[in-house]
N, C-alpha and C positions, 0 to 999 in steps of 0.2 A: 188377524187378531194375535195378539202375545201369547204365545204359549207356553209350557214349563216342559225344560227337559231337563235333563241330568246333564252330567259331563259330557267328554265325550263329545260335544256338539257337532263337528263335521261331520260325524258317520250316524246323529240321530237326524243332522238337519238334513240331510238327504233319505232318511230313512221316513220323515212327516213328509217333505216333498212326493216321493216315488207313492206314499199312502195317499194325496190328495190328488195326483194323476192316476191311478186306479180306482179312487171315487171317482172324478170326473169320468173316465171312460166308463166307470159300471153304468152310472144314468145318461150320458149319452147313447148308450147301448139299450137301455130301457126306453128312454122316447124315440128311438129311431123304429123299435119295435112295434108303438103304440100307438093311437091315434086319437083325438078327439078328445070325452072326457074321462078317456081310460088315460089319461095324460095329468089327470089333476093329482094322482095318488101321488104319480113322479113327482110334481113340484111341490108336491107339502112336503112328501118324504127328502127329495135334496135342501128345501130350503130350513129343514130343521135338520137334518145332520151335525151333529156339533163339532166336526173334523171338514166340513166343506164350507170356503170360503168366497170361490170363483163360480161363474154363472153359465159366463159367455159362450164356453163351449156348447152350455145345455142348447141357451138361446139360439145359437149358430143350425141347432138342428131343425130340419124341414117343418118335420111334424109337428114341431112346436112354436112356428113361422106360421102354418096354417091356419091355428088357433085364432088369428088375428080377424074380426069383425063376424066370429061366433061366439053361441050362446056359453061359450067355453073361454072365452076370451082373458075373462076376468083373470083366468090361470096364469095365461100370460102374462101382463099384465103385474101379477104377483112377484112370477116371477123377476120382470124386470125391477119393481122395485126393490127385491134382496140384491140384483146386478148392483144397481146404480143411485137407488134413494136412500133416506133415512128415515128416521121411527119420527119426526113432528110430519114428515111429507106422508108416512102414512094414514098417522092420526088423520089429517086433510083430506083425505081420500079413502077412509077406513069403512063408509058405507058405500062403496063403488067398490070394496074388493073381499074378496074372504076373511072371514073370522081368523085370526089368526091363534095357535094351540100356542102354550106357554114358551115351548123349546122355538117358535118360530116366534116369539115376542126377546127371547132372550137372545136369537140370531141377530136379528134387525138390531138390534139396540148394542151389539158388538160392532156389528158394521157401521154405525152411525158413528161409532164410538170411533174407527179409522180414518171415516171422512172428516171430523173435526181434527183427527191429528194433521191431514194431509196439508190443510192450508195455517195451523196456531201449531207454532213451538210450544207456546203454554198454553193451559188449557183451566181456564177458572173456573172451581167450583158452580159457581153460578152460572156460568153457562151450559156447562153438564150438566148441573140437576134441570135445568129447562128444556136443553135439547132430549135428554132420556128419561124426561118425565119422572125425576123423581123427588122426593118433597122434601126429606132430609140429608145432612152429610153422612150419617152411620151409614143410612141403608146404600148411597153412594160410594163409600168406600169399601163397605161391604161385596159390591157391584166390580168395581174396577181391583178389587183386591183377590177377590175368588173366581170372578170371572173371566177376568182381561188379562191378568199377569201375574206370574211368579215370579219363577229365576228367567232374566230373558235372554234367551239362546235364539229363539226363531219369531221371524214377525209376517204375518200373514197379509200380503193383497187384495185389493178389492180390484172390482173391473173395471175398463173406463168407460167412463159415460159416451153420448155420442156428440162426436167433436171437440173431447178432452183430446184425443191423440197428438195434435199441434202442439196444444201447452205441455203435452210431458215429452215429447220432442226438443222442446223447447230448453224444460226442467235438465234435461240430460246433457241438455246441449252447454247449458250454463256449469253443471257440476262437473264436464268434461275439462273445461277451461279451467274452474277453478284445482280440480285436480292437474293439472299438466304445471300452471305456476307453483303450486305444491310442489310438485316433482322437482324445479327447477330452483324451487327456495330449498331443497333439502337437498340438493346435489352440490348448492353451494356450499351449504354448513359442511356439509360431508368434505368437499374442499378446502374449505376452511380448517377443519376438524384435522384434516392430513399435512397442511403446512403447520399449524402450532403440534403437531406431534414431530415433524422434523425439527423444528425448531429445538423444542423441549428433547428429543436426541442429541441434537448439535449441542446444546448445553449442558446437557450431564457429560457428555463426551468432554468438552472442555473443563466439568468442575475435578472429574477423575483425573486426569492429566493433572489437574493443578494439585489433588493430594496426593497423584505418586510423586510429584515434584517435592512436595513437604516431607513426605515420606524417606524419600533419596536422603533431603538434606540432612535430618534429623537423625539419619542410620550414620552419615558421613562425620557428622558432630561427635553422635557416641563413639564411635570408633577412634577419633580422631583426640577426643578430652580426656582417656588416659595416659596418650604422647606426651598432651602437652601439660598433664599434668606430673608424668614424669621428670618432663625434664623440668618443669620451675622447682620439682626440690629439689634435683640437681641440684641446679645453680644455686640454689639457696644452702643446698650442704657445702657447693665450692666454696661462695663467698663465706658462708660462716666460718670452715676452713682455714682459706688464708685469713680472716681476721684473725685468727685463734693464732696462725704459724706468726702475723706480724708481731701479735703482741707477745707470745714467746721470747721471738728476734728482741722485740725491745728488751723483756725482762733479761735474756742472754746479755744484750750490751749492757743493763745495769750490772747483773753481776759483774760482769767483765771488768767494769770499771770499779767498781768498788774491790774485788781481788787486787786490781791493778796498784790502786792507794792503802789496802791494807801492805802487801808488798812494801810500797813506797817507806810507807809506815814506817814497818822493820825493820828496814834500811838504814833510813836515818838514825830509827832508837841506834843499831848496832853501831856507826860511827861517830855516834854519842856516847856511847855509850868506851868505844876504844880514847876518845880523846881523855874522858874520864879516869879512867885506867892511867893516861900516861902524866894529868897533873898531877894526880896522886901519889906519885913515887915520891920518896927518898932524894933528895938533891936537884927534886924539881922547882915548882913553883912554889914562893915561901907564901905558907901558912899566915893571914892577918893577922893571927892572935900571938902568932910566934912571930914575927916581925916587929910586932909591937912592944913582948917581952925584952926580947932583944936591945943589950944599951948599945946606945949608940952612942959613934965614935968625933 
């Protein structure tokens, strides 16, 4: 049956475990002591324990193998059914066997409660309230809610009947396989999982590489564009430079020439200026106005 534990679960789930192999040995240590129907007290009191879930050990005992076709028998018999039946198999059988007290009506109907787990994943309402006799959902969830389960950390066994052992041989045998391809579908992923991680290495290694490469270039660039921004004004002071010297040189040759014809200029006024001088004398060249006064001969 589901039990509620706290945290903690691996040092409480051996701590119910080691509790319910010290119940089992206390009452087999009790029916091995006792006999006959000093033997019924033992199986009321085991079968309403509400911490005892297993049987087999009891049954396994002599004294209570002896039991079997005496007027004690019924005990037995009892007991087999908390081993191995359920609460409609008892009802069936309920005036062939002892009365049972409430804590042994609330036992059985736990246990009943595992055998429907064993063979339904799900377990419908309706067939719950049928197999543990009860008439509505409240007082059913009320049942499997304060009874059956809390927080679940540990789940308790029943015994096996006789000539289950084959089929849970069987059970184990099937969940072994299914575990082993588990193992071997998650060994792949796990290989899997290790190639796309080299992988995904291989590629950031190549994307780092490619931005120290950006990196270089783009150090190489700054470093490299106030060279060459140097020298384009260079050249753009030289060429401005000599355009400035050519067009001096030009203005230089204009003056040059224009000196050259003011000169020229002067020159000529001056020996214009002597010839002047020399028709202007006295006994030089006559005068039109005095040429004309002049009679003539």
């Amino acid at each position: 049956m589901l039990k509620h534990v706290k945290h903690n679960s691996g040092n409480l789930n051996m701590d119910i475990e080691q509790k319910q192999a010290e119940h089992i040995d206390y009452f087999v240590k009790q029916a091995s002591n006792l006999k006959g129907s000093a033997l019924s007290n033992v199986v009321v009191e085991a079968t309403s324990h509400p911490s005892l879930f297993a049987f087999s050990e009891i049954l396994s005992v002599s004294n209570v193998l002896e039991l079997e076709g005496t007027e004690n028998s019924v005990f037995l018999d009892l007991l087999r059914m908390f081993a191995h039946g359920t609460w409609s198999e008892y009802k069936s059988v309920a005036s062939r066997l002892p009365q049972l007290v409430p804590d042994q009506v609330l036992k059985l109907k736990q246990l009943t409660l595992l055998t429907l787990a064993e063979t339904n994943k799900v377990l419908p309402y309706d067939t719950l309230m049928q197999e543990l006799d009860v008439t509505n959902v409240r007082e059913l969830e009320d049942f499997l809610i304060n009874d059956c389960m809390y927080v679940v950390q540990f789940a308790a066994g029943r015994d096996l009947r006789p000539g289950q052992l084959g089929s849970m041989i069987q059970t184990l045998a099937n969940w072994l396989c299914t575990s082993e391809s588990l193992l071997v579908s998650i060994q792949e992923k796990i290989k899997w999982a290790d190639t796309m991680s080299e992988v995904d290495k291989k590629h950031r290694k190549e994307l780092d590489e490619r931005v120290e490469e950006v990196k270089k270039t783009l150090s190489l660039k700054l470093v490299l564009w106030p060279t060459f921004m140097c020298d384009f004004i260079a050249w753009n002071l030289l060429f401005s430079v000599t355009r400035t010297s050519i067009h001096i040189v030009d203005m230089l040759v204009d003056v040059s020439y224009v000196v050259a014809e003011v000169t020229n200029c002067k020159q000529a006024d001056v020996e214009f200026r002597g010839h002047e001088d020399v028709f202007s004398e006295h006994g030089g060249v006559m005068d039109f106005e005095e040429d004309r006064s002049r009679p003539k001969r």
